[in-house]
VONU-374933 format. One record per residue (C-alpha): residue number from 1; x, y, z. Coordinates in Angstrom, 3 decimals, decimal comma. Example, Ala and Ser with C-alpha at 12.3 -4.5 7.8 and 13.67 -1.06 7.14 Angstrom:
! VONU-374933
1  12,300  -4,500  7,800;
2  13,670  -1,060  7,140;
! end
This chain:
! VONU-374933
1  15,201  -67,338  -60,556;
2  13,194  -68,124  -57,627;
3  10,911  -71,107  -57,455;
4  7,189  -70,254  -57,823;
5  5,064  -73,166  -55,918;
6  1,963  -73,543  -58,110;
7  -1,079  -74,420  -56,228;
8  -3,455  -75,128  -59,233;
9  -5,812  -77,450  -57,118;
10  -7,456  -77,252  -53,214;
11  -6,614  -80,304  -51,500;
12  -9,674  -80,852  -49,677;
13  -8,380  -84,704  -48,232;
14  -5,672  -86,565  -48,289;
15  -6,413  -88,653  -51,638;
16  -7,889  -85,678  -53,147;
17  -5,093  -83,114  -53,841;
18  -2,098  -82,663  -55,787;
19  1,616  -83,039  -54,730;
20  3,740  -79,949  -54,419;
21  5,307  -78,557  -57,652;
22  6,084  -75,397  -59,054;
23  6,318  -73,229  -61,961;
24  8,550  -73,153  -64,974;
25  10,574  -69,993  -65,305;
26  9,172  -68,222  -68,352;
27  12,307  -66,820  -69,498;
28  13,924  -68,795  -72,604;
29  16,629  -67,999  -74,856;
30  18,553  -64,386  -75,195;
31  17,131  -61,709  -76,215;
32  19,769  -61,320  -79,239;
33  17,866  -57,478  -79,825;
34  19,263  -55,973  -77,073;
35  22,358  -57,588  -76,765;
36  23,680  -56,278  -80,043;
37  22,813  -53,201  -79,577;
38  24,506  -53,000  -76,232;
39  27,542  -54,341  -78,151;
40  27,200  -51,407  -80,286;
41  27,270  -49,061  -77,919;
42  30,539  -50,247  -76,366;
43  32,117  -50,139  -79,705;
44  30,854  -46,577  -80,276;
45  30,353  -44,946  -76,678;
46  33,252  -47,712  -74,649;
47  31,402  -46,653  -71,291;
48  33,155  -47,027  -68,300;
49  32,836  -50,275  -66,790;
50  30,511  -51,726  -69,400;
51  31,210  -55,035  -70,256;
52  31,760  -56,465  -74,159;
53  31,463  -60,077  -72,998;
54  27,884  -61,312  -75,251;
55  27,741  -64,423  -73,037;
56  27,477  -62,598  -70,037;
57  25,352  -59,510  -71,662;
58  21,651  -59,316  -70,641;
59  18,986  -57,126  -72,231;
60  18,445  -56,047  -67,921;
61  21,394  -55,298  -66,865;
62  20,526  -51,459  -66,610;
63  21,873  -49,397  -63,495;
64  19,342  -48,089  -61,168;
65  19,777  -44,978  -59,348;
66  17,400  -43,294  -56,497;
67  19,569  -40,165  -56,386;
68  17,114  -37,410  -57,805;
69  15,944  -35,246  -55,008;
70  13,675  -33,213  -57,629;
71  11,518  -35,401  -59,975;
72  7,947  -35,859  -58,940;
73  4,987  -38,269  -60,320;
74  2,742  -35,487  -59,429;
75  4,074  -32,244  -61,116;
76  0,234  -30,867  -61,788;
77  -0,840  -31,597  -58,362;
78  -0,191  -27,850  -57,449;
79  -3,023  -27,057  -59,504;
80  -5,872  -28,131  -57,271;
81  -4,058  -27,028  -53,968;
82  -3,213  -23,190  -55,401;
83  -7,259  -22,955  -56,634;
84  -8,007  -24,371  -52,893;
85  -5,538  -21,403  -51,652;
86  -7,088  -18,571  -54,480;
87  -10,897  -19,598  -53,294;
88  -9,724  -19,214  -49,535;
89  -10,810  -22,567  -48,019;
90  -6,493  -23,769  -47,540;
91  -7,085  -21,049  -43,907;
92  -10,464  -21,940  -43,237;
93  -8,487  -25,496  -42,305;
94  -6,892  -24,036  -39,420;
95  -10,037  -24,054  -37,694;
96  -10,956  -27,088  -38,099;
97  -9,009  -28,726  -35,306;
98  -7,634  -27,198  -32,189;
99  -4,491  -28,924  -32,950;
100  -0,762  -28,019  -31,772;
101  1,139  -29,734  -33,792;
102  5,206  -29,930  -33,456;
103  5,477  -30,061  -37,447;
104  2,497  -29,582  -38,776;
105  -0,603  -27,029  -38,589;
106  -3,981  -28,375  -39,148;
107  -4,412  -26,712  -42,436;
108  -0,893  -28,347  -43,251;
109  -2,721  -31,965  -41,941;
110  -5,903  -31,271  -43,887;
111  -4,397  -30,091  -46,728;
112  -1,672  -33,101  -46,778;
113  -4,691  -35,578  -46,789;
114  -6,601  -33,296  -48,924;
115  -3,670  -34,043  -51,567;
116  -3,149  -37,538  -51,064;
117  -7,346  -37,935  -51,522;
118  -6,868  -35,809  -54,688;
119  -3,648  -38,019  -56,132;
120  -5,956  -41,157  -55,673;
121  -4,924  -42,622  -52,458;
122  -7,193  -45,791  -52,107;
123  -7,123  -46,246  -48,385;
124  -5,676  -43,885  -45,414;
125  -2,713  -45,978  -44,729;
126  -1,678  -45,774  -48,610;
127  -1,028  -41,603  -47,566;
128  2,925  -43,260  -46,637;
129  3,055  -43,933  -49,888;
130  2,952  -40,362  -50,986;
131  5,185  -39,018  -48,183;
132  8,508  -38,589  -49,935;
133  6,960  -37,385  -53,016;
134  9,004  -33,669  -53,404;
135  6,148  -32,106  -55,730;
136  3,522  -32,877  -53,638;
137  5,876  -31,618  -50,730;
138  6,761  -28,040  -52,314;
139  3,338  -27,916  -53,390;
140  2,164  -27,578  -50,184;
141  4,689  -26,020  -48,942;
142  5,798  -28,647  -46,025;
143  9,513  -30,933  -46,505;
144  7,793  -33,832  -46,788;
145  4,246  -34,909  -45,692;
146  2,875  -36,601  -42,622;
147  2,583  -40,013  -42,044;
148  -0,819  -41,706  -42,125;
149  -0,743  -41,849  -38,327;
150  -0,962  -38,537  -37,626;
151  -4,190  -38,063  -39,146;
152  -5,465  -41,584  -37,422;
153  -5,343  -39,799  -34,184;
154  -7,043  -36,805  -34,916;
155  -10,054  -38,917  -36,478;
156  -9,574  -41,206  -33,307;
157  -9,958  -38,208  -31,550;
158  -12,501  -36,683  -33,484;
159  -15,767  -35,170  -31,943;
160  -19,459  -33,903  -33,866;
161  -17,710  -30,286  -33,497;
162  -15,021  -31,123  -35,630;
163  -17,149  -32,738  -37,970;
164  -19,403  -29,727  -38,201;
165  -16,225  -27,733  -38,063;
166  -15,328  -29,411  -41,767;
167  -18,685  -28,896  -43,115;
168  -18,685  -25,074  -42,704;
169  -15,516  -25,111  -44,284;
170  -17,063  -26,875  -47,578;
171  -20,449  -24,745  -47,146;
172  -18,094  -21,567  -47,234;
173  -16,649  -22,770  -50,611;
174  -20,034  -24,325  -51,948;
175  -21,446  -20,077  -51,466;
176  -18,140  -18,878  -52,980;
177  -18,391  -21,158  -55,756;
178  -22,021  -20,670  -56,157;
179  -22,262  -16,957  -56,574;
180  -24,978  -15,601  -59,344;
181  -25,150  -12,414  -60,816;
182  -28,995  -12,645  -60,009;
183  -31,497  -14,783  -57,716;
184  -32,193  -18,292  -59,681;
185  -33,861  -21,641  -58,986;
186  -32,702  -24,956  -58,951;
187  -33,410  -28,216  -57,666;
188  -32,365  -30,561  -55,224;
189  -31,804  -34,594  -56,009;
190  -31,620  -36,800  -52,548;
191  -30,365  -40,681  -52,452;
192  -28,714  -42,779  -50,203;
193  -25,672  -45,064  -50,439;
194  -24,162  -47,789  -47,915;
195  -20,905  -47,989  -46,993;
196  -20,013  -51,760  -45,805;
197  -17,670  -52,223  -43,209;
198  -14,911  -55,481  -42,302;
199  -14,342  -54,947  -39,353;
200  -15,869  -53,706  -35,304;
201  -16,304  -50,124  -35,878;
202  -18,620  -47,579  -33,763;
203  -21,957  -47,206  -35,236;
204  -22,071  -50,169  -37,993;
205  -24,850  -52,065  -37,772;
206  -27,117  -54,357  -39,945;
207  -29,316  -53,094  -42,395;
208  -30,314  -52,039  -45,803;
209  -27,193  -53,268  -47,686;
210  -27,653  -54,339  -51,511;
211  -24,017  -55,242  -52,179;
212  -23,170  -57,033  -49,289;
213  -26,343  -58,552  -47,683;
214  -26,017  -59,439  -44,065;
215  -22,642  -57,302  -43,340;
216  -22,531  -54,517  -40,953;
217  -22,754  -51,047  -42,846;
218  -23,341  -47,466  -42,500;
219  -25,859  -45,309  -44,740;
220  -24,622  -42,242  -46,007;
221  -27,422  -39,647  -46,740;
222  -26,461  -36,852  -49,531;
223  -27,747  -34,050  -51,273;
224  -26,792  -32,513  -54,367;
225  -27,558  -29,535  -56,529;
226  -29,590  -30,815  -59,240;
227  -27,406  -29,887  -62,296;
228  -24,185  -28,258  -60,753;
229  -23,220  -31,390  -59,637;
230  -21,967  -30,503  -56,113;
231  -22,583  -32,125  -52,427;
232  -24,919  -29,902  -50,615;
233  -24,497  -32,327  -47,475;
234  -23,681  -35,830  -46,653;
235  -24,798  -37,298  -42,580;
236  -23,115  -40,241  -41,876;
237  -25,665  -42,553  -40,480;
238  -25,977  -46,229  -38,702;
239  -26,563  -49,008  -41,505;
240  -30,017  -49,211  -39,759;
241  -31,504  -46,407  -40,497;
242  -33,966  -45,498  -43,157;
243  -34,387  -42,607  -46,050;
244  -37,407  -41,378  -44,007;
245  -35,598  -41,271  -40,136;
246  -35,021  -37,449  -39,864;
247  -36,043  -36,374  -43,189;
248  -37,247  -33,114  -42,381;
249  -33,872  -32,356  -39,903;
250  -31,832  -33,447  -42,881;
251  -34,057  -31,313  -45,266;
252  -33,836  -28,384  -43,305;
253  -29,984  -28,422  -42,885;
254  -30,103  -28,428  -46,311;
255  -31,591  -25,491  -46,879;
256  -30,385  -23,660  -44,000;
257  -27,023  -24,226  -46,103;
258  -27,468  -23,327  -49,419;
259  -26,068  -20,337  -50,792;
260  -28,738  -17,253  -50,506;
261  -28,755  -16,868  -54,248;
262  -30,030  -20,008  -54,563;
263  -33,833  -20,227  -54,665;
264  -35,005  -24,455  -54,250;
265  -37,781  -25,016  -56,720;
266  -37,596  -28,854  -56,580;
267  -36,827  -32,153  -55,169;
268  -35,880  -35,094  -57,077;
269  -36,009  -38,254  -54,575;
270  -36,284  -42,123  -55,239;
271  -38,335  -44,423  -53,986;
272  -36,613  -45,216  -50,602;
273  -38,187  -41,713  -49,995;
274  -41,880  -42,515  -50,649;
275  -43,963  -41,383  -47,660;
276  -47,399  -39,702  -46,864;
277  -44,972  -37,331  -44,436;
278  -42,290  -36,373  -46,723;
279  -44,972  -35,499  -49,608;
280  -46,661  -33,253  -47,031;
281  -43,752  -31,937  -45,548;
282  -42,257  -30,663  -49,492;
283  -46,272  -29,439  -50,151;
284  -46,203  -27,404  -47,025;
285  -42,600  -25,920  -48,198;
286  -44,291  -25,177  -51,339;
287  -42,013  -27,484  -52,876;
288  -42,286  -29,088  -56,467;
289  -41,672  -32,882  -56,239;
290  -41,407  -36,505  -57,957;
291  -40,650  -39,313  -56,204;
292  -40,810  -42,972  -58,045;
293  -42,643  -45,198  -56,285;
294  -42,573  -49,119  -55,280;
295  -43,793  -51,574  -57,692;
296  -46,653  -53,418  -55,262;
297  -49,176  -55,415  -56,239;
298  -51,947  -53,127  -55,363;
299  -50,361  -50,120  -58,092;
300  -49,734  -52,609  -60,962;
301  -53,342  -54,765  -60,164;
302  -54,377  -50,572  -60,861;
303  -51,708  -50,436  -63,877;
304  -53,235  -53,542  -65,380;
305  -56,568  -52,669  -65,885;
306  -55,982  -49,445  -67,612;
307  -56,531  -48,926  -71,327;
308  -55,710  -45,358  -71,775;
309  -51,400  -45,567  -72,288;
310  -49,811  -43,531  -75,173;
311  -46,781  -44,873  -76,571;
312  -43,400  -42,778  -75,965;
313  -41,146  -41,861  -78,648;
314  -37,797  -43,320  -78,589;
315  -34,952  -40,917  -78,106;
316  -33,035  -43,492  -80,595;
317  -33,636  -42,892  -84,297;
318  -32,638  -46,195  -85,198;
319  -35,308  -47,868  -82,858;
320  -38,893  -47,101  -84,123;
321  -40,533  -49,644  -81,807;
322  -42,915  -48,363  -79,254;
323  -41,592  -50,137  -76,279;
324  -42,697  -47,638  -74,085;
325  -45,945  -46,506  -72,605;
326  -47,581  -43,836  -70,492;
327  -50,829  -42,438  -68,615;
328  -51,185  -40,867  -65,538;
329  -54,020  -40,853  -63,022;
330  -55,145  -39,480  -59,860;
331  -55,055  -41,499  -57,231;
332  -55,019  -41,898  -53,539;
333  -52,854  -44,217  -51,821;
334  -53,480  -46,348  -49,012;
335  -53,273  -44,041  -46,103;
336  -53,052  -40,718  -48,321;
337  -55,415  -37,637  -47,260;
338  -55,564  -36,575  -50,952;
339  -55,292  -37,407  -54,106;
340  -52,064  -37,200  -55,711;
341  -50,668  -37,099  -59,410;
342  -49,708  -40,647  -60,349;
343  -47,741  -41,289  -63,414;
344  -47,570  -44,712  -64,571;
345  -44,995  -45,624  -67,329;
346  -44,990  -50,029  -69,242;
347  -42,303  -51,062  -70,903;
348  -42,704  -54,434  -73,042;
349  -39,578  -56,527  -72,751;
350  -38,946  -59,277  -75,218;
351  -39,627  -62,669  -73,316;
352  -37,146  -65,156  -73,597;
353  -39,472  -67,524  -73,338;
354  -41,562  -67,125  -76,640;
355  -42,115  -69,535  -78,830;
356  -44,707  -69,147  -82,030;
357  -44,134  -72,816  -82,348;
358  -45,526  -73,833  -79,030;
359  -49,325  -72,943  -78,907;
360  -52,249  -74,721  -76,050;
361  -55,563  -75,778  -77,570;
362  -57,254  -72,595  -78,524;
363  -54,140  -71,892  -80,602;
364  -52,592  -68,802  -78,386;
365  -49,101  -69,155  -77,448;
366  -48,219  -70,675  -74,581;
367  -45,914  -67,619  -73,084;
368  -46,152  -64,150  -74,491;
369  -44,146  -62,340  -76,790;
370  -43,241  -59,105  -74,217;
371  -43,222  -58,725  -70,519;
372  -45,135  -55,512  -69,295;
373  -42,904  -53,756  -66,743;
374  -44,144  -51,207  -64,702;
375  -42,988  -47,628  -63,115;
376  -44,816  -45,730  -60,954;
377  -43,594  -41,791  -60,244;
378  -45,798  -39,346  -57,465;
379  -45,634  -35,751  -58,403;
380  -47,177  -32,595  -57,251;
381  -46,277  -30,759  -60,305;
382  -49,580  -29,088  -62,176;
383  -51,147  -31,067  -65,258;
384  -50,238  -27,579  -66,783;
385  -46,905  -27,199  -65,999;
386  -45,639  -30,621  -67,492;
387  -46,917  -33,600  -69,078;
388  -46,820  -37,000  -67,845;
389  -43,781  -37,558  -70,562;
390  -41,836  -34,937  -69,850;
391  -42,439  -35,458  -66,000;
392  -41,023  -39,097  -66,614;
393  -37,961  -37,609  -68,579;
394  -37,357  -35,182  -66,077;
395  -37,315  -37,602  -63,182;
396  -34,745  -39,861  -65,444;
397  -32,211  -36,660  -65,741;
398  -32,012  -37,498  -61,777;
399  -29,886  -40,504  -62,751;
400  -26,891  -37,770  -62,786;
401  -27,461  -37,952  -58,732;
402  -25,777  -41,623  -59,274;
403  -23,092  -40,641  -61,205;
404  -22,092  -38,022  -58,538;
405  -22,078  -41,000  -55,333;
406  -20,306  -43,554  -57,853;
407  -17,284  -40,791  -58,916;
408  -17,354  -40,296  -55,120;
409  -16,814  -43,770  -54,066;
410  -14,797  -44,875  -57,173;
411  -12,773  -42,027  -57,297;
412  -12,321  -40,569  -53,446;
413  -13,322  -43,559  -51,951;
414  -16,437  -42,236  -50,246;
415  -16,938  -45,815  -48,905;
416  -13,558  -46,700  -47,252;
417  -14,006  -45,677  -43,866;
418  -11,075  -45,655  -41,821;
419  -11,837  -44,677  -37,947;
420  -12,934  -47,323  -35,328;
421  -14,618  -43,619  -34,177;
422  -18,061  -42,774  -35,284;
423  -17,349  -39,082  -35,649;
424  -14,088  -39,930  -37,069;
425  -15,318  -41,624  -39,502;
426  -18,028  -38,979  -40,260;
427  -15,043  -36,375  -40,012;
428  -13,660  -38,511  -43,312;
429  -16,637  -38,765  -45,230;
430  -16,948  -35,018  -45,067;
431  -13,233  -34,434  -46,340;
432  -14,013  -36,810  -49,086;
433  -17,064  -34,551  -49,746;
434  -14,777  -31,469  -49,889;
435  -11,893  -33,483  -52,229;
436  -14,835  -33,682  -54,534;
437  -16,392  -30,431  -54,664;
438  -12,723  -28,898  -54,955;
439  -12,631  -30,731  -58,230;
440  -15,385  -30,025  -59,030;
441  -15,221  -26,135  -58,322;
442  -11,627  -26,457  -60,348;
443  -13,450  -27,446  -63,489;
444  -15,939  -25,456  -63,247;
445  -13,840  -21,941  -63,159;
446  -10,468  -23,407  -64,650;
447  -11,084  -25,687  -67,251;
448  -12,414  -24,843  -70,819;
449  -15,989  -26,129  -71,797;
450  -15,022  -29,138  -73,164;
451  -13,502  -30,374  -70,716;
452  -15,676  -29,555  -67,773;
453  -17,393  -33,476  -68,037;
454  -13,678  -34,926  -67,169;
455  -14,058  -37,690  -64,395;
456  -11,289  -37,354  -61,661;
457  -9,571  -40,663  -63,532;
458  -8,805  -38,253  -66,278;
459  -7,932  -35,432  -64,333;
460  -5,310  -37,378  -62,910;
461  -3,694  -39,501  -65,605;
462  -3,790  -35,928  -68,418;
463  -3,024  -33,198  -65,380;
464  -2,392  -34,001  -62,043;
465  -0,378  -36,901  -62,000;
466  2,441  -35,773  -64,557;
467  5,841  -36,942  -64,098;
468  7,905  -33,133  -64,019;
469  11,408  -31,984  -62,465;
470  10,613  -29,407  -59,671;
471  13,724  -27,061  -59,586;
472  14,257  -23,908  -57,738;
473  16,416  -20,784  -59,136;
474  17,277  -17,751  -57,599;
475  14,154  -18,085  -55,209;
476  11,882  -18,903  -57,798;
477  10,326  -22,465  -57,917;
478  10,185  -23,880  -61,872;
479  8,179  -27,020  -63,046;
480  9,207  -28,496  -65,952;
481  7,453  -30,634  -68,253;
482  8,187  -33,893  -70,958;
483  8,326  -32,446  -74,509;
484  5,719  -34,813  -75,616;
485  2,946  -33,277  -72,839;
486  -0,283  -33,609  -75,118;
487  -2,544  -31,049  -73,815;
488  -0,083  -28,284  -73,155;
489  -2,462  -25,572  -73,996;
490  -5,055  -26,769  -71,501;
491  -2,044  -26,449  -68,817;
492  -1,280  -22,942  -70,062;
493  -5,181  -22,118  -70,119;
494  -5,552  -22,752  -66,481;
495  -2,384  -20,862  -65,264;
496  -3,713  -18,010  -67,237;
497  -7,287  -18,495  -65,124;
498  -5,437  -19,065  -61,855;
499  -3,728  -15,516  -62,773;
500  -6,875  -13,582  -62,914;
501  -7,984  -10,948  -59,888;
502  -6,001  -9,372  -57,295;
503  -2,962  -9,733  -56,664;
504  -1,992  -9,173  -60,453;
505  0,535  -12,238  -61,313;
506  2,422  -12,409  -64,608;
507  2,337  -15,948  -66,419;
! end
């Protein structure tokens, strides 16, 4: 075995240090287990060339072949890419790039990365890694996939009409995938997330960056459909710019995109978002809002001196302490034409520091028993419509808006930007958007109920990446499947939903 140098200690000067020295190979003994039952397969089976010599049998001497042309580790990954074919988006790709490729059309590009973003591919250059993969291959149609590079260049290369190009493409499948049998209202929950960057790329700059204070970043504004979950739009901005620069170009892009079934009712935003112009700018749309606001000292001075909170029920029915309170006011703030609904919620916090023991001179303790912690939320919706309870609860549901940018970055890696090219870059983030909304799109119409709350690490370790043997017969492709495949009805339920419409299929 090679020899492991252990460096268990920094040698930060010459006395203080450690001399070089290595590891001790953690392999002791025989593994007697395996060895006799190797033995007993030469008595019984007497392969060729096997060898019945026990001091020179090892537990690892197993062949190793690379000889099948037909096994895959993604045998469900044609799922995904034949709903993005049924819904019509796989054509709508073609446009995207005026690109005349030697091997490749652009829907063929797209659709490649499209995969690879799907199968879990951390980072661009990781797409080589999926290249000789035959399932994804066939599945796609293509003998094997491009290389990472080719898709470098076209972000490289990538201008705003390109970018916009891709986001028609996803607002064409957000209005197919949105259809109602009737008008009906929803509601629209805004945030923003940074993206840090490593290295010199166009458009990273210093700003609002919680994670990584200091570093060069951009800020990714979305918008989501309140409860369906889906990206609405995502603008790829500088890391210096703010919730508020643009807000009503962003807003109205937003609407000008939503599907014409869809009627907005209201906005859910946090309190990056808290401005006299925004508020004005929803009233005037005749927009319901709430919109948390910052903690200062003038709003919990105000919090302070009010007597009037009512305690909130705990959703827990193991916890019967009130630890939270309400009351709402009206109230104008600083440069604020009008009053406004204010809803202020305390929360008492154990302190840490509480002692009965320790008491000062007029026999009070010296630190009290909870902390008061405040929450302020600005709404224009009526006394009448809601109370200040449910008002609070109904801001907290916008926590799912969190969920949706953390599966996005966790699991399609919203936040690894590739391109030294601005547009490039905002060319990725809006094929990440589309990965995501595919998925999301596939659960909704393909997947049972149940199973419609999957995150995209389930998808892919129970039906996308499935180890299978892709074989072809008499010009018919086959998939087959391990015996032991755990949730074979759920496969057999979505080929049965992929089968519905026109053309008729037979499964």
């Amino acid at each position: 075995m090679n020899r492991v140098k252990a460096d268990l200690l920094p040698r930060i000067a010459q006395k203080w240090g450690q001399e070089s020295c290595f590891y001790k190979a953690p392999f002791s003994g025989r593994e007697t287990r395996w060895v006799n039952t190797q033995q007993d397969l030469f008595r019984r089976m007497n392969p060729i060339r096997a060898c019945d010599n026990r001091e020179k049998l090892t537990p690892y001497n197993t062949r190793i072949y690379f000889n099948q042309k037909n096994l895959t580790g993604f045998g469900g990954m044609f799922l995904p890419i034949a709903f993005t074919e049924r819904i019509g988006l796989y054509t709508d790709l073609e446009d995207v790039f005026q690109h005349q490729g030697y091997a490749y059309s652009t829907a063929q590009l797209l659709g490649s990365t499209l995969a690879c973003i799907f199968a879990g591919a951390p980072r661009l250059y990781d797409l080589n890694s999926f290249r000789w993969d035959r399932g994804l291959a066939r599945a796609l149609g293509v003998e094997q996939l491009p290389e990472e590079g080719n898709i470098r260049k076209r972000l490289a290369a990538a201008t705003k009409g390109n970018v916009d190009a891709l986001e028609r493409v996803n607002h064409k499948g957000l209005a197919r995938c949105n259809q109602t049998e009737k008008t009906v209202e929803i509601g629209i929950d805004l945030d923003l997330t940074t993206a840090t960057v490593y290295g010199k790329q166009e458009g990273a700059e210093i700003g609002y960056n919680p994670h990584k204070r200091g570093r060069p970043c951009f800020q990714i504004l979305a918008a989501f459909i309140a409860k369906g979950g889906d990206w609405i739009k995502a603008e790829l901005r500088p890391g210096n710019t703010h919730c508020t620069t643009d807000f009503k170009g962003f807003f109205e892009s937003v609407l000008a995109v939503l599907p014409s079934n869809y009627k907005p009712t209201f906005v859910r935003i946090d309190k990056g978002f808290f401005s006299k112009d925004i508020f004005e700018y929803l009233e005037a749309k005749g927009l319901k809002y709430i919109c948390a606001a910052k903690a200062t000292a003038e709003l919990k001075a105000l919090a302070r001196g009010l007597k009037d909170f009512k305690p909130i029920s705990s959703p827990a029915e193991d916890d019967q302490r009130e630890q939270f309170f309400i009351t709402e006011i009206d109230y104008r703030y600083g440069s604020w034409n009008s009053y406004r609904r204010l809803i202020i919620v305390k929360e008492l916090e154990p302190n840490p520091d509480h002692d009965p023991q320790q008491r000062d001179l007029l026999g009070e303790p010296l630190q009290p028993e909870y902390l008061e912690t405040y929450r302020f939320y600005v709404t224009n919706i009526g006394y009448e419509e809601l109370d200040a309870e449910s008002c609070w609860r109904f801001y907290n549901q916008r926590a799912t808006v969190e969920g949706h940018i953390k599966e996005s970055k966790l699991g399609f890696n919203l936040d690894k930007l590739p391109s030294l090219n601005f547009h490039g870059n905002a060319f990725y983030v809006q094929l990440v958007c589309l990965a995501y909304n595919i998925l999301n799109w596939f659960k909704r119409f393909l997947l049972p109920p149940e199973f419609r709350s999957k995150s995209i690490r389930w998808l892919r370790m129970n039906l996308l990446c499935l180890p299978a043997l892709v074989v072809r017969k008499k010009l018919q492709w086959f998939i087959k499947y391990p015996v032991g495949y755990c949730y074979r009805a759920l496969m057999e339920h979505i080929f049965r939903r992929l089968s519905e419409g026109k053309p008729y299929y037979v499964v």
